[in-house]
C-alpha positions in Angstrom: 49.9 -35.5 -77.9 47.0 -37.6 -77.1 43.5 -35.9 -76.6 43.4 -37.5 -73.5 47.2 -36.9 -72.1 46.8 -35.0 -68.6 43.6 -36.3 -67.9 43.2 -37.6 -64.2 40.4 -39.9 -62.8 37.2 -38.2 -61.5 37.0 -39.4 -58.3 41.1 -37.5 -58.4 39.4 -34.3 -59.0 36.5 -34.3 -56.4 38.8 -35.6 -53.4 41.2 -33.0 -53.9 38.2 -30.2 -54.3 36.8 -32.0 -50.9 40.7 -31.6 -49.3 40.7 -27.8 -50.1 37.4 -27.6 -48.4 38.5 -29.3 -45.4 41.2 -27.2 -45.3 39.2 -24.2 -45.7 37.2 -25.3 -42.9 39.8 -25.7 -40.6 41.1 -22.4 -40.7 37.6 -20.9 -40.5 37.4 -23.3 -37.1 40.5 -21.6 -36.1 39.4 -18.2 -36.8 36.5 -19.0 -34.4 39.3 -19.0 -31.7 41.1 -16.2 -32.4 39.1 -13.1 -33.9 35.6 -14.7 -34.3 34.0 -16.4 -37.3 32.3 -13.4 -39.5 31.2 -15.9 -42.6 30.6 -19.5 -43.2 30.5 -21.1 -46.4 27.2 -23.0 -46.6 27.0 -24.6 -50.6 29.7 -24.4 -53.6 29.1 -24.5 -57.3 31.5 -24.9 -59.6 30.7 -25.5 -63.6 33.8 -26.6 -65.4 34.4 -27.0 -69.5 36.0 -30.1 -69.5 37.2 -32.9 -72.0 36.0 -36.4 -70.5 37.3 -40.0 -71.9 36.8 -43.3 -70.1 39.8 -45.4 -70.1 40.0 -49.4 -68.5 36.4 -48.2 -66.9 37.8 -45.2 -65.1 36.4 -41.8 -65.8 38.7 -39.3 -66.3 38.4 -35.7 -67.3 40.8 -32.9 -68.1 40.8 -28.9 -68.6 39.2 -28.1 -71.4 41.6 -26.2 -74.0 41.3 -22.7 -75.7 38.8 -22.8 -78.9 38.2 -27.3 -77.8 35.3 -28.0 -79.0 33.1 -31.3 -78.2 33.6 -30.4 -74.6 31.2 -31.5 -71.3 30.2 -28.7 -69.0 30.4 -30.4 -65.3 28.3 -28.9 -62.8 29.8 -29.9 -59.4 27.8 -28.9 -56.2 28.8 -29.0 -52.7 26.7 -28.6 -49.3 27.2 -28.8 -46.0 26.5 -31.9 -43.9 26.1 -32.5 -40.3 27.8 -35.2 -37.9 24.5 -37.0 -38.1 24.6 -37.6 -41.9 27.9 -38.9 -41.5 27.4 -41.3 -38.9 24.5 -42.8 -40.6 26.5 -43.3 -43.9 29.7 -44.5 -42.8 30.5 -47.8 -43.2 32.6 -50.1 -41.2 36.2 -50.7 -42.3 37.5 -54.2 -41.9 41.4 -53.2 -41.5 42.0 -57.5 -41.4 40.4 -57.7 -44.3 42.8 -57.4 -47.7 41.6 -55.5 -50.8 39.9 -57.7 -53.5 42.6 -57.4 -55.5 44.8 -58.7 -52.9 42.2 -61.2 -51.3 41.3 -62.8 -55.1 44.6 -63.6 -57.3 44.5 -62.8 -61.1 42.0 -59.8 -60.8 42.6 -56.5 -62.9 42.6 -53.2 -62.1 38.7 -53.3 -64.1 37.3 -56.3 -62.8 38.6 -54.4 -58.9 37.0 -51.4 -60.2 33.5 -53.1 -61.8 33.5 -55.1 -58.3 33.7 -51.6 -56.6 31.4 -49.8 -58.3 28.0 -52.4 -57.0 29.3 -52.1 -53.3 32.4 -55.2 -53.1 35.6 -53.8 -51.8 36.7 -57.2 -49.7 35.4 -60.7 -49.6 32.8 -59.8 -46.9 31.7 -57.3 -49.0 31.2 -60.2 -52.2 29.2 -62.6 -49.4 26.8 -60.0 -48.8 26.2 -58.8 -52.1 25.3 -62.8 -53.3 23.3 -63.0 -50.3 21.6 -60.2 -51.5 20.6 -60.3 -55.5 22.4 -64.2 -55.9 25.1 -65.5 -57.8 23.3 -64.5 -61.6 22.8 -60.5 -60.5 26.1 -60.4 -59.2 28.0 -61.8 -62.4 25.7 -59.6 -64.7 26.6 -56.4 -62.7 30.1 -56.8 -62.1 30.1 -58.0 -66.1 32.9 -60.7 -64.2 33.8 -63.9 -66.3 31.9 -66.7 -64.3 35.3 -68.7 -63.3 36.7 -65.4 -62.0 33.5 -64.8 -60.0 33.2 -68.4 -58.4 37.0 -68.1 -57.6 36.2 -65.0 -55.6 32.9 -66.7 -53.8 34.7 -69.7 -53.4 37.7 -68.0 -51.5 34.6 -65.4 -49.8 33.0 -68.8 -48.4 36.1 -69.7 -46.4 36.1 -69.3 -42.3 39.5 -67.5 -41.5 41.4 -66.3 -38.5 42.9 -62.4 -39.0 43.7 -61.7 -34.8 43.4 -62.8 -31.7 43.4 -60.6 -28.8 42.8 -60.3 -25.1 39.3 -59.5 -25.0 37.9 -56.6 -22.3 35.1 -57.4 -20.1 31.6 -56.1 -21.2 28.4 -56.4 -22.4 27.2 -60.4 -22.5 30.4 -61.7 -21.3 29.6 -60.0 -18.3 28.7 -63.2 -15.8 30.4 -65.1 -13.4 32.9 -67.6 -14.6 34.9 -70.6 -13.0 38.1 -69.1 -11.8 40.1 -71.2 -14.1 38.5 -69.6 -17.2 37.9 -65.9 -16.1 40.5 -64.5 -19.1 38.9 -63.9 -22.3 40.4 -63.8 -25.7 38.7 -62.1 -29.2 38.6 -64.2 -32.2 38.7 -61.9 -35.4 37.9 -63.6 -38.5 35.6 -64.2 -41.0 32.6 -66.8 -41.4 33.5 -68.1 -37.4 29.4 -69.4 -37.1 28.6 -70.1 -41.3 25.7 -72.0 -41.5 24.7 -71.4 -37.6 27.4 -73.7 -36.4 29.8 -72.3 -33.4 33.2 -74.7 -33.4 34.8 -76.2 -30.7 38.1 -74.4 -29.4 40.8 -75.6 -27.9 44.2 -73.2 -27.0 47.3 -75.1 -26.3 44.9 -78.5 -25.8 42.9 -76.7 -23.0 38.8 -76.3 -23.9 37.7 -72.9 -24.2 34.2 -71.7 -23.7 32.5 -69.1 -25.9 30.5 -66.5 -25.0 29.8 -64.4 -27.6 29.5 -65.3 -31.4 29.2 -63.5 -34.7 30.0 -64.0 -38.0 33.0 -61.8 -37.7 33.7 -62.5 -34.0 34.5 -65.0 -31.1 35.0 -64.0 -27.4 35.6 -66.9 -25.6 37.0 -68.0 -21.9 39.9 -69.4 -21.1 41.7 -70.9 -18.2 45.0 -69.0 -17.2 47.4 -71.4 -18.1 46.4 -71.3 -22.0 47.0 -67.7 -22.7 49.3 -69.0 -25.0 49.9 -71.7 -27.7 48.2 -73.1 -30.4 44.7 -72.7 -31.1 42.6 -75.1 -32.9 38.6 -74.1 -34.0 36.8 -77.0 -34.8 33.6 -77.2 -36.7 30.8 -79.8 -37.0 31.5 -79.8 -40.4 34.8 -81.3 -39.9 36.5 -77.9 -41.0 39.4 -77.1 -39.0 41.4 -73.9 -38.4 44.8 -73.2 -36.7 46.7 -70.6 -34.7 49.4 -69.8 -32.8 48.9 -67.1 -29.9 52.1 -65.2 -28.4 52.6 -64.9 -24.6 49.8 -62.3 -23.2 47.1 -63.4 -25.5 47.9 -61.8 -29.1 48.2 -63.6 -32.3 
């Protein structure tokens, strides 16, 4: 048997500790409703003798064994925190976005996990982080091969379409419109106004009118009869993008 046989990845261990927890508090929120909360469990420390290895730059650890020697002590410790904390720590999911290793072809499991550990979960991610510390801090933190990296930026660098959807009046959009072009669709993509530019759209060879525009979003205006069809975004750069919307404005 090999010394590290059983062992499970760290981040394993404290995500099933956190489950129980949650658990835990669940049933103490229930107890609240039923014969009144008489404790709460404010911090939790555990210190645990275990064996630690690091395989394909994953941590793992395992039980220590009876009479083991050359063993880590890990001192886990767990406090409470409030809605506020968590609110200003989450971060955004992108559910169009796919994984890197789904986005970037060729990738191993460590190069996913060296990508993950500075921050870069999707291709959004990889922009920001070179917009941040540049192409030479990236490659030297992820420790990527410089082909495999400039593959990734490459592919990061490209506008794409995820969804289109009809798009709820509020907020900017907000302002009287010619009857013709009172629906509104939502552009989901990535890099939709790179380098500042907004593109021309067209759906089903009618011209659409934007009103809003981000990076990661388009609303735009539409005249009734092009709910549906093919939609073309054209940019200055001569870049061009295509897609077909269903009847009722998804795609």
């Amino acid at each position: 048997m090999s010394a590290a046989e059983g062992a499970l990845p760290l981040e394993d261990l404290l995500n099933a500790i956190s489950a129980q927890l949650d658990r835990a508090q669940a049933a103490l929120a229930l107890k609240t409703e039923t014969t009144g909360l008489t404790f709460a469990v404010k911090d939790l420390s555990l210190d645990l003798r275990a064996a630690v290895f690091v395989e394909d730059a994953v941590i793992k650890v395992r039980p220590a064994l009876p009479g083991e020697r050359d063993v880590s002590l890990l001192k886990l410790a767990f406090t409470t925190v409030t809605r506020p904390m968590l609110e200003e720590h989450a971060v955004a999911l992108r559910a169009e976005e796919p994984a890197m290793k789904d986005a970037v072809e060729g990738l191993s499991e460590e190069e996913v996990r060296r990508l993950e550990w500075i921050g870069v979960r999707s291709l959004p991610d990889l922009n920001a982080a070179q917009a941040r510390g540049g192409m030479g801090n990236l490659r030297r933190l992820s420790n990527l091969p410089s082909d495999r990296l400039k593959q990734a930026l490459d592919l990061a660098g490209r506008r794409a379409v995820h969804r289109v959807e009809p798009a709820l009046p509020g907020g900017p959009s907000v302002r009287p419109l010619d009857p013709a072009t009172r629906l509104r669709l939502r552009i989901q993509g990535r890099n939709l106004t790179k380098g500042g530019a907004t593109p021309d759209i067209r759906v089903d060879g009618q011209p659409a009118r934007v009103l809003e525009a981000a990076p990661d979003s388009l609303v735009v205006a539409v005249p009734a009869t092009a709910m549906a069809g093919a939609m073309t975004l054209s940019w200055p750069d001569g870049e061009e993008l295509h897609h077909e919307i269903a009847k009722g404005g998804k795609g």
